[in-house]
C-alpha positions in Angstrom: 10.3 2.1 -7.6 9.1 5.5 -9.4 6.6 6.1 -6.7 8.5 8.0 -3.5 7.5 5.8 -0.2 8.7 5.6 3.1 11.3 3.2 4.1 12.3 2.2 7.7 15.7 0.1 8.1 16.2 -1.4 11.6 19.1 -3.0 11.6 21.9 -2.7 14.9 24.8 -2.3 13.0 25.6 0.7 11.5 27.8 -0.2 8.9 25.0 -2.3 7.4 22.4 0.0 7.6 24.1 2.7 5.6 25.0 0.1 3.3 21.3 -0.9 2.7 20.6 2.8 2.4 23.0 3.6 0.1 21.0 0.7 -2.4 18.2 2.4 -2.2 19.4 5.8 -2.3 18.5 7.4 -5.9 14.7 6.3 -5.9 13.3 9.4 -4.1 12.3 7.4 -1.1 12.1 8.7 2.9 14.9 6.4 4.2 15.0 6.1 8.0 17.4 4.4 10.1 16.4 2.9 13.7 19.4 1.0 15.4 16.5 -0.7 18.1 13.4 -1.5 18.9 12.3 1.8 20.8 13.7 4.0 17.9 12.3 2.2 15.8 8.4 2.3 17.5 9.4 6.3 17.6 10.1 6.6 14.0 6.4 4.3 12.6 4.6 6.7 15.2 5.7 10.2 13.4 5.8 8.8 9.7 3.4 6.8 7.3 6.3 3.8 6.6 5.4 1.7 3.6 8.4 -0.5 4.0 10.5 -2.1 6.7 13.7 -3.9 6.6 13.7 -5.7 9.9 17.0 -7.2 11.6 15.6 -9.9 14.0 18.2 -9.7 16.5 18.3 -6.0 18.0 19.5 -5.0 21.5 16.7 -4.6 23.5 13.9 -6.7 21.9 13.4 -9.3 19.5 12.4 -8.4 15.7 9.9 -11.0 15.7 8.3 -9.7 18.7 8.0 -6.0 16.5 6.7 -8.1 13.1 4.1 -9.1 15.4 2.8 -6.1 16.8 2.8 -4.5 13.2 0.6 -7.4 11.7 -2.1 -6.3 13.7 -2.3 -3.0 12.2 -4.9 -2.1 9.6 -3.2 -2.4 6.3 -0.1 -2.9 8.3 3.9 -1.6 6.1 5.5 -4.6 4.0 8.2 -6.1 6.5 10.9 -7.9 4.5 12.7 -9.7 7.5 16.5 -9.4 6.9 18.8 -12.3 8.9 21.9 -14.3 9.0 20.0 -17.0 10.7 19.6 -20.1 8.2 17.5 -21.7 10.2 14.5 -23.2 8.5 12.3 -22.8 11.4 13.1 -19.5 12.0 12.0 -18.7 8.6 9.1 -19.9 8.8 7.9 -18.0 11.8 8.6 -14.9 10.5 6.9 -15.6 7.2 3.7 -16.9 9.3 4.1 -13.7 11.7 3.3 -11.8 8.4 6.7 -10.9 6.6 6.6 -10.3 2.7 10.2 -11.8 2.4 13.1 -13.6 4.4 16.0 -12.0 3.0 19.3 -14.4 4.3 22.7 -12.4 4.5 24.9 -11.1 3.0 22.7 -11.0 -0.3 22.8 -8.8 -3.3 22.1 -5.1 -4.0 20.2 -5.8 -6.4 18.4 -8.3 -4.7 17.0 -5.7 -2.0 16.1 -3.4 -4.6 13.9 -6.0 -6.4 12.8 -6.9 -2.9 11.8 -3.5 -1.6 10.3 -2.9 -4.7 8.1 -5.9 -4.6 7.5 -5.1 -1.1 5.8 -1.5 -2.3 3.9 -2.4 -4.7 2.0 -4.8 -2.6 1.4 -2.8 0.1 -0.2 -0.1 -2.3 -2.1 -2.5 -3.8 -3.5 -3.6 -0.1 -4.0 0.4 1.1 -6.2 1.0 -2.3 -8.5 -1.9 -1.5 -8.9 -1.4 1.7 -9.4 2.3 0.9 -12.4 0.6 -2.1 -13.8 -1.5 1.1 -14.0 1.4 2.7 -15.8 3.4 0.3 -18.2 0.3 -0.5 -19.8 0.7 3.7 -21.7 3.6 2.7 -23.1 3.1 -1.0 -22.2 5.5 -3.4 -23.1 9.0 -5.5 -25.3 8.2 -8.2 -23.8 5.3 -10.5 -20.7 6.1 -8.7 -19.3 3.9 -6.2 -17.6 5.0 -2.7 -17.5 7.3 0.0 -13.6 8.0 0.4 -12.2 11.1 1.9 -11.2 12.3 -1.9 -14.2 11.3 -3.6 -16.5 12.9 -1.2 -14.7 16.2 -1.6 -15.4 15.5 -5.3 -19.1 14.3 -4.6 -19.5 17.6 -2.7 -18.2 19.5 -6.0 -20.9 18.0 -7.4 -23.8 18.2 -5.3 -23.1 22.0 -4.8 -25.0 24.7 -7.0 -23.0 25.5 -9.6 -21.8 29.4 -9.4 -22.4 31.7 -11.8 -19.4 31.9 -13.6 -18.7 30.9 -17.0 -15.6 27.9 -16.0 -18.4 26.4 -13.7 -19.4 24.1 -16.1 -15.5 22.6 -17.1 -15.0 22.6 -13.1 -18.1 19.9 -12.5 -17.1 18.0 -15.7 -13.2 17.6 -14.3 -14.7 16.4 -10.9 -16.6 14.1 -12.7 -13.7 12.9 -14.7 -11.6 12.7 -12.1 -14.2 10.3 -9.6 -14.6 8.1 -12.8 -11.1 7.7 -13.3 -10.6 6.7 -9.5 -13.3 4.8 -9.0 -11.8 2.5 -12.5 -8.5 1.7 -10.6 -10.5 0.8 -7.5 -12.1 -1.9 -9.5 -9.6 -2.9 -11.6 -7.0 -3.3 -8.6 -9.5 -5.6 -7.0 -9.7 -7.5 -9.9 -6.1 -7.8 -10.4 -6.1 -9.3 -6.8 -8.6 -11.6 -7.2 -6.1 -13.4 -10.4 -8.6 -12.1 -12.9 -11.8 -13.6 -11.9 -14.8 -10.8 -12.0 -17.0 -13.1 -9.9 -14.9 -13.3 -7.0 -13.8 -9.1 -7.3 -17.6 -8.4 -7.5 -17.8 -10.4 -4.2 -15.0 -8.9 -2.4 -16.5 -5.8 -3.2 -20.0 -6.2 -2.5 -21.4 -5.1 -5.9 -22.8 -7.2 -8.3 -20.8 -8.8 -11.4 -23.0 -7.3 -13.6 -21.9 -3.8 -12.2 -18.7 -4.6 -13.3 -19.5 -6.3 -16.5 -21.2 -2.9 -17.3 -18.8 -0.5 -16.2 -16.1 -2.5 -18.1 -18.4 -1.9 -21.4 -18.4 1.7 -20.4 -14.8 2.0 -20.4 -14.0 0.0 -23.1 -16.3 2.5 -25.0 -15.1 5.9 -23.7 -11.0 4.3 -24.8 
């Protein structure tokens, strides 16, 4: 877990949320601490949480009810639903209400950390899609693709006239640098998703496979 994210623990009992805290103390994550549900809507309004560790029983609502409102958020956090509930069927719902993992108590430190890491890492991978979808609505800047907040800062680097000074020149060439280097994870996060297959990545993005094919070549050449 090198990157720092935001994690949100709502769990009633205090003794166990410091305990999950102090596992994942050490990473340089946000850790927050909610002991109910109304905290807990407090604390995802005024932070960006990439990560919840959800107790289904609190006091004043139920956790599933909270998994559920959060699903329906674009590019919602990772939930990894934490319980001593064995049953089956309980399970089930909160894996089909959109949970990344049923964790059963007590279970390991180690286990959470592995969890929570897992949990990160596919939540990023979501948000940097989503954020190539987004960039896809609107075409792109010459045989660049995407119209996201950073790259059009970049494009408008580009499209400006240069100034006359003598770094003006290095400036435009790191912006370009930069936008290709972006625009490579984009596409090679989408492939990763897709398991591989360039057809189906070109699809979910809305560019052709040869686009790809060719940009691949271009890569390959410039390594």
């Amino acid at each position: 877990m090198a990157i720092p994210s935001c994690i949100l623990i709502i769990e009633d009992s205090v003794s166990l949320a410091m305990t999950f805290k102090a596992h994942l103390d050490g990473f340089g994550h946000t850790l927050l601490m909610a002991a109910d549900g109304k905290t807990a809507y407090a604390m995802l309004r005024d932070h960006k949480v990439d990560c919840i560790l959800l107790d289904l029983n609190l006091p004043d609502m139920e956790g599933l009810d909270l998994l559920e409102d959060v699903r329906g958020w674009p590019v919602p956090p990772s939930v990894v639903v934490i319980s001593s509930n064995t049953s089956l069927a309980t399970a089930e719902r909160a894996v089909r209400g959109g949970a990344f993992d049923y964790l059963l108590k007590p279970f390991s430190e180690g286990r959470l950390v592995t969890t929570v890491e897992n949990a990160l890492a596919n939540v990023s991978l979501k948000r940097e899609l989503e954020m190539f979808r987004r960039t896809l609505q609107n075409g792109g800047f010459g045989d660049f693709i995407g119209h996201s907040v950073p790259m059009q800062a970049l494009y408008r680097t580009l499209e400006a006239p240069a100034p006359r000074q003598v770094n003006a020149l290095p400036q435009s060439k790191d912006a370009i640098e930069t936008l290709a280097m972006a625009e490579q994870k984009y596409i090679e996060n989408a492939i990763v998703v897709c398991g591989g297959n360039l057809q189906l990545a070109a699809r979910k993005l809305g560019i052709s496979p040869s686009t790809i094919y060719r940009k691949k070549e271009s890569w390959q050449q410039a390594g």
